[in-house]
N, C-alpha and C positions, 0 to 999 in steps of 0.2 A: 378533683385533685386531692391526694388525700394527705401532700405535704407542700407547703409552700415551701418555690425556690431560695429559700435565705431562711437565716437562723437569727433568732432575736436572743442575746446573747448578756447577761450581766458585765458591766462595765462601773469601773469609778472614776469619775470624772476629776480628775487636780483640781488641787486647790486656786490652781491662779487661774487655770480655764472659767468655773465654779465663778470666781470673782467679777470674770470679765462678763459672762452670761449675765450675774446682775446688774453691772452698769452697761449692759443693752436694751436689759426689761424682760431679756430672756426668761427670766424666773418672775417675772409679775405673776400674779394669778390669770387665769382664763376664764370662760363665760362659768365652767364646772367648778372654780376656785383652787384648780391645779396650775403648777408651773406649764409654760410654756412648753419649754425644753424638760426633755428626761434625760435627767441628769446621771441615772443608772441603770441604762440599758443602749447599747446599740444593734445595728442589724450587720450582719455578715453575708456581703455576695462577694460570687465569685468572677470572675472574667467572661462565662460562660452565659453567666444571665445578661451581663452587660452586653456581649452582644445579640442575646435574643430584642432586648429591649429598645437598643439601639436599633438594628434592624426594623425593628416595628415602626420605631417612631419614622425613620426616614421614609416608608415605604407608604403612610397615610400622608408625611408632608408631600408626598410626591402626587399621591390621588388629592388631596388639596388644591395643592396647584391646579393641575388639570380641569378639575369642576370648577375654577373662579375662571380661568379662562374661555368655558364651556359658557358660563353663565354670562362674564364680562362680555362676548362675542353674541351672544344671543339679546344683551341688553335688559331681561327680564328677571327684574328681583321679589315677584311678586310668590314665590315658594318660598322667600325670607321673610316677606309683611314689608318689605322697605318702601312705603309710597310716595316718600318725598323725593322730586327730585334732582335739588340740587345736592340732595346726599347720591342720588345713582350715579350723576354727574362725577362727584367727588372720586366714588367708588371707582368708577371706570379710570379716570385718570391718574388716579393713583398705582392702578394696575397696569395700564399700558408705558408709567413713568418706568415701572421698575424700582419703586418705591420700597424698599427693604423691609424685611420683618426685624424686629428687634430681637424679642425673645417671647419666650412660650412655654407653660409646662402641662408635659401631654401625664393625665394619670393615667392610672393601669392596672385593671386585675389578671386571672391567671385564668385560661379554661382548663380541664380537668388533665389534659394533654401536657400543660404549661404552658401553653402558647401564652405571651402577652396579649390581651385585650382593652383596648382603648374604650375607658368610662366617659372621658372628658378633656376638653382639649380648652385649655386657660389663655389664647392666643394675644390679647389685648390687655393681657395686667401681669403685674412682676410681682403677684402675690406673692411672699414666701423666697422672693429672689436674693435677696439680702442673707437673709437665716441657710439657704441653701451653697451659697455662695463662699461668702469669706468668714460667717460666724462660724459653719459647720467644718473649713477648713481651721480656723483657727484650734477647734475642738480638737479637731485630730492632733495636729501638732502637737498640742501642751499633752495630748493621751498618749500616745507614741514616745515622744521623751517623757515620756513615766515611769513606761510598760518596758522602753526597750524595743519594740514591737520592729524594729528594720525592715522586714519582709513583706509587713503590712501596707497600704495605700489606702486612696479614696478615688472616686471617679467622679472629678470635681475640677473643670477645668473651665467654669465659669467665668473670673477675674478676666482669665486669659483670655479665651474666647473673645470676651466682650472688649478687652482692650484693643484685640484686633480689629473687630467689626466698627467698632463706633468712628473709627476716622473713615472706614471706607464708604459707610452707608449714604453718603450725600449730604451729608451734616456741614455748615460751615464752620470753623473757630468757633465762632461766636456763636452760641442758643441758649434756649431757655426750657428745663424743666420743669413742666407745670403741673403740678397734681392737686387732685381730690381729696376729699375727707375735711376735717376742722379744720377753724383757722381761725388764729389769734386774735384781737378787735383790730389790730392792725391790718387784717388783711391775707396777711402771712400765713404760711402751712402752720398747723398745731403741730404737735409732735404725734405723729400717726403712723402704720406702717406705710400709707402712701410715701408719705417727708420721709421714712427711715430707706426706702428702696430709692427713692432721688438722689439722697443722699451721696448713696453707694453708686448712685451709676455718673453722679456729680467725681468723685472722688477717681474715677477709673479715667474719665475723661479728660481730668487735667492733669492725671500723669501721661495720658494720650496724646499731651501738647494744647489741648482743647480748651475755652474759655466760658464754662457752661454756669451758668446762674440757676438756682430755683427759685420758684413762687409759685404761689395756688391758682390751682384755674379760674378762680375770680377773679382774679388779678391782671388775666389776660384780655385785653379788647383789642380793638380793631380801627386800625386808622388806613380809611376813607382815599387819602391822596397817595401812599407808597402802596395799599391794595394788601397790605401784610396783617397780621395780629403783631400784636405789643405786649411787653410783656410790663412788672411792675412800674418801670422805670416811663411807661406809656412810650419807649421807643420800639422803632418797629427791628422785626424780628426775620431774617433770614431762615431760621431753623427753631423748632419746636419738637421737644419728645415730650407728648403727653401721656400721665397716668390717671386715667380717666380714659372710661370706655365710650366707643365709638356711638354703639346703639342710644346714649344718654346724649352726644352730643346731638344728635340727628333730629331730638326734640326741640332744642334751642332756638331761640333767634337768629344765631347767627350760622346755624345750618345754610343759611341761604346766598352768605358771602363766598362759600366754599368754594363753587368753580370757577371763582375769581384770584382764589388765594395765591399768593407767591411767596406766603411761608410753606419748607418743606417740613411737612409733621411727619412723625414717628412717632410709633408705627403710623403705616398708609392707612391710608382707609378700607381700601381693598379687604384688610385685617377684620371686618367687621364681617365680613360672611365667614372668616375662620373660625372666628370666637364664638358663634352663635350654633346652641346646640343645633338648630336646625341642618347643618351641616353633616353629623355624622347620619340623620335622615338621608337625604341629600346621598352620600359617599354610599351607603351601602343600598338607595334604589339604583344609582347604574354602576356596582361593585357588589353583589349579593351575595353571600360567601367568601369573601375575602378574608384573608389569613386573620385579621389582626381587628374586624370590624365584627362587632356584634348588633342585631337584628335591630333595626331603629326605625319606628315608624311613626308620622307627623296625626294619624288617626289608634286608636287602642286596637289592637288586632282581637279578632277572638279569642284563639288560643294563646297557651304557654304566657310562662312566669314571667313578668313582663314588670319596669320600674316607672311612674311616671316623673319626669323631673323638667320645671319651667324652661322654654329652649334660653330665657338669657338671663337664667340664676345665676346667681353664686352657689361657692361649696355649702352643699347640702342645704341650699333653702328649696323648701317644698319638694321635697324628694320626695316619694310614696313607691314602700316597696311594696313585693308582690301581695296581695292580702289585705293591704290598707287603703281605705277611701280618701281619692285627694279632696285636701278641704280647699279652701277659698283662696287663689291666687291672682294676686293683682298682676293682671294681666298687660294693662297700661304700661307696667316698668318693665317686668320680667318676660312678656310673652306669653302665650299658651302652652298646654304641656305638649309635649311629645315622649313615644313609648318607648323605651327600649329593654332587650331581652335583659334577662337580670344575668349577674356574674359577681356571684358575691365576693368582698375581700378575703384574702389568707385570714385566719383566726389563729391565734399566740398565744401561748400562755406567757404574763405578763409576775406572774409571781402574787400580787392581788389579786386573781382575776382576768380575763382572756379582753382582748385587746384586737384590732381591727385596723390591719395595716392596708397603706395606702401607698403605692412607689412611683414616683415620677421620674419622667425626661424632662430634661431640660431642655430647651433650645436657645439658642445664639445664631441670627442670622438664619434662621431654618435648618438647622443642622445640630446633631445629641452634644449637648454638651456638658454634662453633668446628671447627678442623682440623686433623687431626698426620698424622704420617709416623713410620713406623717402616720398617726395612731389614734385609733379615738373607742371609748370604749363600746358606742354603737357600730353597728353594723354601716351607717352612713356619716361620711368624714367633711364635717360640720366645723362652725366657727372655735368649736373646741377642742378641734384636732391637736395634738401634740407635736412637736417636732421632733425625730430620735434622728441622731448622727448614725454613717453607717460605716462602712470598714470593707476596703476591698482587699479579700484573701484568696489567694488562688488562683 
């Protein structure tokens, strides 16, 4: 591809947007010692890419579906490594409930055609959901009454989306989001991006009517006689949305109360063969060639350019592109690697220096509902990715 579809474009960000980014932490430093947010640059897409990208994402949430169904119906999750199984248990009844997805954000590079190509598919965590959401909309706002800018949008209907979704998904009034990461001696979430996205999806929910609490997932057990988890308050709990991944729960002790449970979590369980690379393996052995799928294999193939990345990493831990020997991955957390064809990011010039843009979908419910941009000056988009606002023209 010899132009990426969007322009990364100098922008100055107002002074009162500027303000609000630091009392988010948006301008804390990062692992590199740079702000978070870039505060003077956006990206410019047009209508046209939105719906290449849209299109894509709907079209592998659709070959998703299908393989969990294939899978769920055949009962074999031994292509995932899943050997417990009161989690297989879990898994199936959560897919046969109809257990809602929450959200999801699918990344994406470009093959040389433009076609969108699906890197990674984030199904079980609201990394980045917050920042993409209401901060990135906020940005535009105060930039736009700046600029004047009337003509201009964003394609950013996150809030919304999820205001819709969240009463319909099976949820009662009452639940409890529980998330990972620190926590205070109390108990309590730290202030983490975990607690910063609870936060947010706490706040969308009680303008939804809804009576949602947070607390950390240590705080959550389980009482014996109502057959539920509990949440800080040790009452039990009708509805749970947990941010914390499924593959970590499945090691736990309490893996094994699951097909007993009569709290409804969110996301389902089911959610856990989405989120695990091993999936795009999976999607492109019975999809090979598929528009929007690139070459993905559970073994190293012989030939061609090929990246290895852990199937249940995080962004860019132990990634090995083509050319580099993978070192030592704790397999126990993250999984074994699996191979996939490489597709490198668009390359920017960033004005210091070229820059390594990363564009996601967003989902709500299984369905595109927004757009971010993340940048990092490596080629692999890492814990020190940036977040750049973007701008819909055209």
């Amino acid at each position: 591809m010899a132009m990426p579809p969007f322009a990364r474009i100098p922008v100055r960000t107002p002074g009162t947007a500027e303000a609000r980014l630091r009392e988010l932490g948006m301008l804390a430093p990062n692992a590199d010692g740079e702000p978070w947010w870039v505060t003077d640059a956006a990206y410019v897409i047009d209508a046209a890419l939105v719906d290449k990208l849209f299109g894509a994402a709907q079209d592998i949430q659709k070959l998703c579906y299908a393989a969990i169904e294939a899978l769920v119906a055949s009962g074999d999750y031994t292509y995932f490594g899943i050997r417990n199984r009161a989690m297989q248990t879990a898994i199936a009844q959560s897919w046969r409930a109809k257990d809602a997805p929450l959200y999801g954000r699918m990344d994406f590079s470009f093959a040389p055609d433009g076609r969108p190509m699906l890197l990674d598919y984030e199904a079980d965590s609201p990394f980045g959901l917050a920042e993409a959401a209401f901060v990135q909309w906020e940005w535009f706002e105060a930039w736009q009454a700046a600029t004047g800018a009337g003509s201009d949008s964003q394609e950013n209907l996150l809030y919304e989306k999820l205001l819709e979704h969240l009463p319909r998904a099976g949820l009662p009034q009452r639940f409890a989001i529980a998330c990972g990461g620190e926590t205070l001696t109390n108990g309590a979430p730290a202030d983490t991006t975990e607690r910063f996205d609870a936060n947010f999806l706490a706040e969308i929910a009680r303008e939804a009517g809804m009576r949602p609490s947070v607390c950390s997932i240590g705080q959550v057990g389980w009482d014996l006689d109502a057959m539920r988890f509990t949440d800080e308050a040790d009452t039990p709990l009708e509805g749970l949305i947990k941010i914390y991944p499924w593959d970590w729960m499945e090691d736990e002790p309490n893996v094994e109360v699951l097909p007993q449970n009569r709290t409804r979590i969110l996301p389902g369980a089911w959610v856990r063969l989405m989120a695990d690379k091993t999936m795009m393996a999976l999607l492109w052995h019975m999809h090979p060639g598929a528009a929007h799928l690139l070459p993905t294999f559970l073994e190293r193939p012989t030939e061609g350019a090929m990246v290895a990345k852990p199937r249940r990493g995080w962004d860019g831990e132990h990634v090995y592109l083509p050319g580099e020997t993978p070192g030592q991955v704790p397999e126990e957390e993250m999984g074994p690697l699996l191979w996939q064809a490489h597709c490198p990011l668009p390359v920017l010039d960033a004005g210091r220096g070229q820059v390594h843009a990363n564009v996601s979908v967003w989902m709500v419910g299984g369905e595109p509902a927004g757009i971010s941009f993340r940048e990092s000056r490596g080629p692999v988009t890492g814990p020190a990715a940036r977040v750049v606002p973007h701008i819909l023209r055209g």
